[in-house]
C-alpha positions, 0 to 999 in steps of 0.5 A, a space after each residue: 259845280 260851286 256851291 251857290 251863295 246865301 246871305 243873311 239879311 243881316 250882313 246886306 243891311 250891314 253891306 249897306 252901312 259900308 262906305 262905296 269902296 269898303 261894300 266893293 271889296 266886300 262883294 269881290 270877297 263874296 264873289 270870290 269865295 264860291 271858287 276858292 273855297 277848298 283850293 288854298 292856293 286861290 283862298 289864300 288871297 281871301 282867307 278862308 280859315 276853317 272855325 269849327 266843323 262846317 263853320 268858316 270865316 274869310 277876309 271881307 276886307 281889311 278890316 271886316 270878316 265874313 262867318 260863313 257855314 258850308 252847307 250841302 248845297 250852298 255857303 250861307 254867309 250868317 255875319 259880317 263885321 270886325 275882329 272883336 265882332 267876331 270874336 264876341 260872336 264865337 264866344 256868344 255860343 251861337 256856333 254851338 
């Protein structure tokens, strides 16, 4: 059984930021990370990259990531934007 999938508050305000198609292929990302996740012939096309222990990020668009942590019974996606968003967020310490 997959694990159902949260979302922050947060990335939905930023989904709805989006133009129509770059929120579209945000959500196919989203739609498909519950069923690659652990199996990297099918995450492959998402990239799914491990950040820390129970930290990830997968490919939301081409320019745009998802921060995502594996919890026991959920993924809880905490933060959507660009590379250097990214980057700066990890750097932040947030992810401890």
């Amino acid at each position: 059984m997959a694990k159902i999938l949260a979302i922050d508050p947060a990335v939905i305000r930023r989904l709805r930021e989006l133009s129509r198609k770059d929120r579209a292929e945000c959500l196919l990302a989203l739609c498909e990370l519950p069923e690659a996740f652990g199996r990297p012939h099918i995450h492959a096309g998402i990239g799914i990259r491990k950040l820390g222990k129970k930290l990830f990020e997968c490919r939301a668009d081409l320019s745009l990531r998802f921060i995502f942590l594996d919890r026991p019974d959920e993924f809880y996606v905490s933060f959507l934007g660009n590379h250097d968003e990214v980057k700066t967020l990890l750097k932040s310490g947030k992810y401890g």
